[in-house]
KELOMAR-735515 format. One line per 5 residues: number of its first residue (from 1); for each residue x, y, z of N, C-alpha, C, O, CB. Coordinates in nm, 3 decimals, decimal comma. Glycine has a CB too. Layout:
BEGIN
NUM> X/Y/Z/X/Y/Z/X/Y/Z/X/Y/Z/X/Y/Z | ...
This chain:
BEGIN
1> 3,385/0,649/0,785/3,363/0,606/0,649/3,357/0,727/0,558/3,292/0,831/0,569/3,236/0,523/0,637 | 3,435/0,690/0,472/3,408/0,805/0,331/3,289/0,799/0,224/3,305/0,727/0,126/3,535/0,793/0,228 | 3,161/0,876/0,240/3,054/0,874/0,140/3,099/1,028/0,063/3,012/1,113/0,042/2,878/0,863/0,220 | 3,213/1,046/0,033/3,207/1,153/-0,066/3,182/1,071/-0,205/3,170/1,146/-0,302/3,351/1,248/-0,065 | 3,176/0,992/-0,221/3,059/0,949/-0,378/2,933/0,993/-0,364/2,868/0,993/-0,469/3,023/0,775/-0,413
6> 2,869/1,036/-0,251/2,737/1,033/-0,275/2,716/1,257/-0,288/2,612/1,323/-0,292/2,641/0,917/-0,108 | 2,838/1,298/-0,292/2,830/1,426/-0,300/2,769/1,485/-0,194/2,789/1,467/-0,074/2,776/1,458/-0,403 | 2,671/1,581/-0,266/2,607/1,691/-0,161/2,467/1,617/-0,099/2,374/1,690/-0,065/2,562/1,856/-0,253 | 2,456/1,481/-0,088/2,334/1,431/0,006/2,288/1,510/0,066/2,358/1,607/0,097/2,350/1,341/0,096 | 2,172/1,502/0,102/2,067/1,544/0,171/2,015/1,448/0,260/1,985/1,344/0,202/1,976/1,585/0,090
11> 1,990/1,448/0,414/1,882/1,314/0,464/1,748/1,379/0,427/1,653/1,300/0,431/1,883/1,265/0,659 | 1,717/1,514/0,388/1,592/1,532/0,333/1,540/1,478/0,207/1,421/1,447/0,208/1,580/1,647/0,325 | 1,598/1,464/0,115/1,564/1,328/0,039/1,549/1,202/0,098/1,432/1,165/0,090/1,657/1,301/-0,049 | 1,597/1,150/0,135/1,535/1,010/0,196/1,427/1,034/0,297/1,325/0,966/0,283/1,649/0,920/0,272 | 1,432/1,106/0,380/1,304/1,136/0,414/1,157/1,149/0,336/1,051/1,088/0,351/1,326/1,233/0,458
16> 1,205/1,267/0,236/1,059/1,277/0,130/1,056/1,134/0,056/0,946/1,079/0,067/1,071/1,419/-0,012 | 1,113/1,092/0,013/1,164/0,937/-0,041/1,065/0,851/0,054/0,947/0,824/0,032/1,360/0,892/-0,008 | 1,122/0,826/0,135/1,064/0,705/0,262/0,892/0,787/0,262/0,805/0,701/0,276/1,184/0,720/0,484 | 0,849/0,897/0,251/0,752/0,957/0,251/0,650/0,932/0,174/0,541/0,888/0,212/0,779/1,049/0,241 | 0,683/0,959/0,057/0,675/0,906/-0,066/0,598/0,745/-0,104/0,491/0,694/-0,138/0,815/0,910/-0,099
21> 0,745/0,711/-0,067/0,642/0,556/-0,048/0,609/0,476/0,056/0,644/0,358/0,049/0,687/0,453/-0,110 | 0,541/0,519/0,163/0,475/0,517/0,244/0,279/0,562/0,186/0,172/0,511/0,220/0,565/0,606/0,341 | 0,311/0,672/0,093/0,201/0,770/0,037/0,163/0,629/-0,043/0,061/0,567/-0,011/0,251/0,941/-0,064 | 0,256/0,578/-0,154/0,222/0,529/-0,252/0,186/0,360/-0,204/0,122/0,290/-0,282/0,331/0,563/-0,356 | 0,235/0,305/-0,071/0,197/0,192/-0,064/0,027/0,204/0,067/-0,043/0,131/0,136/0,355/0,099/-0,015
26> 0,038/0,330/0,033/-0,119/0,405/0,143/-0,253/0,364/-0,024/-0,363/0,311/-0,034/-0,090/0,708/0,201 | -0,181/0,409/-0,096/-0,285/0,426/-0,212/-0,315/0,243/-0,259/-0,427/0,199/-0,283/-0,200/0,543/-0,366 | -0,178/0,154/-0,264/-0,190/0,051/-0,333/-0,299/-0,027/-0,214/-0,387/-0,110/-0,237/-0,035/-0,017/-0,377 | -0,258/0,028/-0,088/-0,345/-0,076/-0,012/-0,491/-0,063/-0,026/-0,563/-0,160/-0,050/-0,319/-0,071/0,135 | -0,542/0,079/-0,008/-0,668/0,124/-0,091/-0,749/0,061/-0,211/-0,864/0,019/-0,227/-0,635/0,232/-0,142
31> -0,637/0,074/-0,288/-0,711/0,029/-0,478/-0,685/-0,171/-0,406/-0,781/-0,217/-0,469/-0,526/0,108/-0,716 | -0,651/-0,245/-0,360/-0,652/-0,354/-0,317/-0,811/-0,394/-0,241/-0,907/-0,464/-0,273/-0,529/-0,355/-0,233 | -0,785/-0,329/-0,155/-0,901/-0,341/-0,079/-0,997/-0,317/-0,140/-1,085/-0,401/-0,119/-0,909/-0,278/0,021 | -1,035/-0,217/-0,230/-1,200/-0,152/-0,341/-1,175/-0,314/-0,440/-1,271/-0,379/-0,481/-1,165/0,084/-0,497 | -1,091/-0,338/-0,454/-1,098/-0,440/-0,595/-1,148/-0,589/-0,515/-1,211/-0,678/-0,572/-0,905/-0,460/-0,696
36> -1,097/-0,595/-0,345/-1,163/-0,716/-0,324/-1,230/-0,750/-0,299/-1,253/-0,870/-0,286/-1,150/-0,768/-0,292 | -1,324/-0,625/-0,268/-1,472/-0,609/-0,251/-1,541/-0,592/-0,359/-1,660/-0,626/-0,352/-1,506/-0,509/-0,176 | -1,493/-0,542/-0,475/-1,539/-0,526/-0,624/-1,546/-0,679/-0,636/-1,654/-0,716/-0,683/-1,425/-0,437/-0,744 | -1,466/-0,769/-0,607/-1,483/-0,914/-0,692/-1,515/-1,002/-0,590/-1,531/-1,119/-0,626/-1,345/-0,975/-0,775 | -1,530/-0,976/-0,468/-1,597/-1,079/-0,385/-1,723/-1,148/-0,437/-1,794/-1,099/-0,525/-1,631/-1,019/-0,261
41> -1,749/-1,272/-0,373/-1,828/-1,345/-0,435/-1,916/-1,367/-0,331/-1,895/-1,435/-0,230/-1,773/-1,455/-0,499 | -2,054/-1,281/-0,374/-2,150/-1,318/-0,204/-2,249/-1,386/-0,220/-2,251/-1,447/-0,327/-2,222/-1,195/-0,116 | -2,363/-1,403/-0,131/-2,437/-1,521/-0,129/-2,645/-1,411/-0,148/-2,751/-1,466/-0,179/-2,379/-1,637/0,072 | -2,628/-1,288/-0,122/-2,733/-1,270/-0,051/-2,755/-1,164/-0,222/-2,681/-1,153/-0,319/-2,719/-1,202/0,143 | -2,852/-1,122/-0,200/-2,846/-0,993/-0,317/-2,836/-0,830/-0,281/-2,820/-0,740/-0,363/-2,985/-1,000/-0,402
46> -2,853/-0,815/-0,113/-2,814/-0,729/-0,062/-2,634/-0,683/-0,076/-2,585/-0,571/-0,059/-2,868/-0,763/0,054 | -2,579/-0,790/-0,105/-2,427/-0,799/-0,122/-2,432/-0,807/-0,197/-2,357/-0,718/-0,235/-2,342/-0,867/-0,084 | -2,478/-0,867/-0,304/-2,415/-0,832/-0,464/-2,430/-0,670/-0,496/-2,341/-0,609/-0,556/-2,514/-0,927/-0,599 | -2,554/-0,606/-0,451/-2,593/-0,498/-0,506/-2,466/-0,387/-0,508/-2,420/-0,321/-0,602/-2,719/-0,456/-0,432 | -2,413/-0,393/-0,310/-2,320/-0,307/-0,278/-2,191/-0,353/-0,317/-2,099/-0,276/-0,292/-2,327/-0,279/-0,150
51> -2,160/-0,475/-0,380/-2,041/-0,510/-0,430/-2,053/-0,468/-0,542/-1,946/-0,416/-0,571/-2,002/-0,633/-0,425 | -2,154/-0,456/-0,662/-2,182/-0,390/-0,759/-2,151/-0,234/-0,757/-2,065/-0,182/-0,828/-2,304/-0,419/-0,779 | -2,250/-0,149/-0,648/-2,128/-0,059/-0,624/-2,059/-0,038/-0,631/-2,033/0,055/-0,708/-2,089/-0,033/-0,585 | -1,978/-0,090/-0,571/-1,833/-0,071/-0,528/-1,761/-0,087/-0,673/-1,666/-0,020/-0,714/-1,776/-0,192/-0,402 | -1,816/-0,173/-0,729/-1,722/-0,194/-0,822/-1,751/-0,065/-0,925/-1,679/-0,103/-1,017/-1,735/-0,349/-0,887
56> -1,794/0,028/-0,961/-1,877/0,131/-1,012/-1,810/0,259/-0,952/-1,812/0,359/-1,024/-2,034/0,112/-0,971 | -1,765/0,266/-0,857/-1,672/0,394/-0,781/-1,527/0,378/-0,829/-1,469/0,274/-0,859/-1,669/0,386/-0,595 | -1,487/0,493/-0,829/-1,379/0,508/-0,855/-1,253/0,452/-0,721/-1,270/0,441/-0,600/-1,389/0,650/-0,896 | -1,131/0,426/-0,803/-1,040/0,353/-0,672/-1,026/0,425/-0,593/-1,048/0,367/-0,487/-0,907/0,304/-0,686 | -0,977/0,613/-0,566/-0,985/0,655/-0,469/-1,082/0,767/-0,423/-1,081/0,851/-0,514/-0,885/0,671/-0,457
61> -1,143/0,795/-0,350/-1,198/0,941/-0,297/-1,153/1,009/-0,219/-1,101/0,949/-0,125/-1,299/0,948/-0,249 | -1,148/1,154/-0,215/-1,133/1,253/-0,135/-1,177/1,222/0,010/-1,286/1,165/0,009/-1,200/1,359/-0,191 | -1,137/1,238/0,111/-1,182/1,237/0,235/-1,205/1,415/0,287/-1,310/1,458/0,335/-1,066/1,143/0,325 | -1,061/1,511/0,259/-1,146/1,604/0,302/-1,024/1,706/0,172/-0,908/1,671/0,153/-1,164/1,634/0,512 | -1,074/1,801/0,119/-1,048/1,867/0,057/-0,960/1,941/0,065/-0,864/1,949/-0,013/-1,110/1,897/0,040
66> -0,987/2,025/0,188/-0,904/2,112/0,321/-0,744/2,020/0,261/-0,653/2,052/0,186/-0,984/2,059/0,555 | -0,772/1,914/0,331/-0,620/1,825/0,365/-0,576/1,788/0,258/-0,495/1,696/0,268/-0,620/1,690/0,453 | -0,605/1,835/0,120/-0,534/1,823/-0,008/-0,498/1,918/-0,047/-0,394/1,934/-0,111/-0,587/1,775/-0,102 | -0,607/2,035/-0,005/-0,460/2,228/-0,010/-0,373/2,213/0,050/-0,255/2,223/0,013/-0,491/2,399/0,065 | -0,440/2,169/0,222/-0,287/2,189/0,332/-0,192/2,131/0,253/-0,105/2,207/0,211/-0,280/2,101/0,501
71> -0,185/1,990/0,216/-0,067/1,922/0,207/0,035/1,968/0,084/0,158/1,962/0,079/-0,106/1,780/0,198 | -0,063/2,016/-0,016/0,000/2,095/-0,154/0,014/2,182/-0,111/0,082/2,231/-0,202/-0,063/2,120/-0,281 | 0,007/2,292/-0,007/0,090/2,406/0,026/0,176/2,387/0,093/0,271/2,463/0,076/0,043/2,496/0,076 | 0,192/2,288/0,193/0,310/2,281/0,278/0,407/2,176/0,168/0,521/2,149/0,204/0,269/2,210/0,453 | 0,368/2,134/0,070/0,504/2,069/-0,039/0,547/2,192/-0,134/0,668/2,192/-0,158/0,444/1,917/-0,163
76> 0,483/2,282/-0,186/0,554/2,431/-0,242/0,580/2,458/-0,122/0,688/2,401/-0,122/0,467/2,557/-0,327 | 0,571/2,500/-0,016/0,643/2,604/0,075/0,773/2,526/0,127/0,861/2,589/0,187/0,541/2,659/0,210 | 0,784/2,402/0,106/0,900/2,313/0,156/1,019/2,342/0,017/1,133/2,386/0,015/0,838/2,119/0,178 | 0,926/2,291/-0,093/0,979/2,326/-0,217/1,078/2,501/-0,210/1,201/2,511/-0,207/0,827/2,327/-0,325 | 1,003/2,587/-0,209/1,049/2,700/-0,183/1,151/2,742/-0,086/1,216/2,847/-0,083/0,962/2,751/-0,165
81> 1,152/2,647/-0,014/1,233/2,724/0,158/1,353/2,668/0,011/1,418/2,725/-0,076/1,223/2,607/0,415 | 1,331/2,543/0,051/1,499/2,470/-0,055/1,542/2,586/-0,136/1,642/2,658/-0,132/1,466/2,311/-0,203 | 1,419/2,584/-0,226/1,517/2,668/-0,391/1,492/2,824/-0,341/1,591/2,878/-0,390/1,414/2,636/-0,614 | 1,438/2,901/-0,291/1,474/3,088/-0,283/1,533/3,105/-0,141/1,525/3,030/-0,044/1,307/3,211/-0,296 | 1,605/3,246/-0,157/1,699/3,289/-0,105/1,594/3,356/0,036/1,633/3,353/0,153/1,795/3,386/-0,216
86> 1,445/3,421/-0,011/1,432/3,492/0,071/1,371/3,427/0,192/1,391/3,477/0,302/1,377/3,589/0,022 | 1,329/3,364/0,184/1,358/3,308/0,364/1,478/3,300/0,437/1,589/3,290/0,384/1,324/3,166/0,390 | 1,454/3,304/0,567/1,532/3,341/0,644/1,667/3,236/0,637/1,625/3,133/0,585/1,457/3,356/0,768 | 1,744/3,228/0,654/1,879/3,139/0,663/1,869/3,051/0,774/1,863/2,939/0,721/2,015/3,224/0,683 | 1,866/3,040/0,861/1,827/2,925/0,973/1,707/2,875/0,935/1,646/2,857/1,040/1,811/2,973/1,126
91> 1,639/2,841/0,845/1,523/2,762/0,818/1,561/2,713/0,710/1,479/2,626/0,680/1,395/2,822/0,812 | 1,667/2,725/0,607/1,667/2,662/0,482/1,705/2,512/0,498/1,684/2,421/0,417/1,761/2,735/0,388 | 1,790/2,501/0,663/1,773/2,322/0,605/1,687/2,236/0,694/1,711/2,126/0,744/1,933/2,228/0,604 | 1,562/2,327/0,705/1,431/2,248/0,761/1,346/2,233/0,640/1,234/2,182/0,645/1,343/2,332/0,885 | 1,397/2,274/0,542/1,301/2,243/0,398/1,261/2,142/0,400/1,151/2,149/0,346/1,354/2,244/0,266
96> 1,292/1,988/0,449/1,222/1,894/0,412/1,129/1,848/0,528/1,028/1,790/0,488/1,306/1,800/0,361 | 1,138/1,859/0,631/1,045/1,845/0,712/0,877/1,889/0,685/0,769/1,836/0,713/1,101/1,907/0,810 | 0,929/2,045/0,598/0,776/2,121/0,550/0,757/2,042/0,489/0,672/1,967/0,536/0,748/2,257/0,476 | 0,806/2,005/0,371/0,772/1,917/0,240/0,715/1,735/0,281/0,620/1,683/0,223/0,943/1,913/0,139 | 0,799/1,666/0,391/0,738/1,537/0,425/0,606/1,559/0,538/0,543/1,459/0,572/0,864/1,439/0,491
101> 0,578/1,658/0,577/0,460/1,675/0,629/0,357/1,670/0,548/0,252/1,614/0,576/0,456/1,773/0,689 | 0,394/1,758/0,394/0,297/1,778/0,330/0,230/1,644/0,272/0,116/1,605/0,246/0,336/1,868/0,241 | 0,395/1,582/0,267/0,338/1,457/0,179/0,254/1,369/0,275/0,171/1,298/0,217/0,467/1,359/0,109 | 0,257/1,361/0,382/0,235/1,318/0,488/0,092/1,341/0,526/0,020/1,245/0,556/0,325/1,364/0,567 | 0,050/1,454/0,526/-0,105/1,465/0,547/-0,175/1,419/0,410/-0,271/1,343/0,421/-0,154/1,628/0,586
106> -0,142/1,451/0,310/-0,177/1,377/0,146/-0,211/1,212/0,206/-0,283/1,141/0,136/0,005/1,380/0,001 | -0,169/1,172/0,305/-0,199/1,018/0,344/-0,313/0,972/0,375/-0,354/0,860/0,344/-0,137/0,977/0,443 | -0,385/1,075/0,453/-0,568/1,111/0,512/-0,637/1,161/0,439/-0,749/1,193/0,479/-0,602/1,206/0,624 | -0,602/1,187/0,315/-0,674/1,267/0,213/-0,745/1,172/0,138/-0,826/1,218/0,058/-0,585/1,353/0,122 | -0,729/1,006/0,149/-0,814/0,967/0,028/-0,846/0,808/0,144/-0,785/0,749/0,233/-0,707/0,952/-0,175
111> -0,964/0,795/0,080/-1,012/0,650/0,108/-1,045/0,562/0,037/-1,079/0,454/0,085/-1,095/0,640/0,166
């Protein structure tokens, strides 16, 4: 088959892509879950209190801090392999692997 329409493709885009939203349907399931516990309807006042809570926190939190540098350094250093020259030449088309890792640990980073 001829995909010269699609030019200079990359499967590292669809990778960070598929990455991506994997990340973003990690977050929607999150803010889902805080909101159905925010509006649950309970019986006791021990449960209202902590559903009150809940509803009072923000949709996501940090889990560990660490794993929000790692993952923002390994998406610039993925970033980088791609766009500069001075890395080595046999690593420039592992650029996206660095970069979907990064996005990838960004996944454990919030609860």
């Amino acid at each position: 088959m001829d995909f010269s329409f699609l030019g200079s493709f990359d499967i590292g885009f669809f990778a960070i892509g598929l990455a991506m939203i994997i990340f973003y349907l990690r977050l929607a399931q999150i803010r889902g879950r805080k909101r159905k516990l925010a509006s649950g309807r309970s019986r006791t006042r021990g449960q209202k209190a902590a559903a009150e809570a809940v509803k009072n926190q923000p949709a996501y939190q940090v889990t560990s801090w660490w794993l929000v540098v790692l993952g923002g350094v390994l998406m610039l250093c993925g970033v980088a392999l791609r766009t500069y020259d001075w890395f080595p030449s046999q690593y420039h088309s592992y650029w996206w692997m660095v970069t979907t890792a990064g996005v990838l640990v960004f996944i454990f980073c919030f609860k």
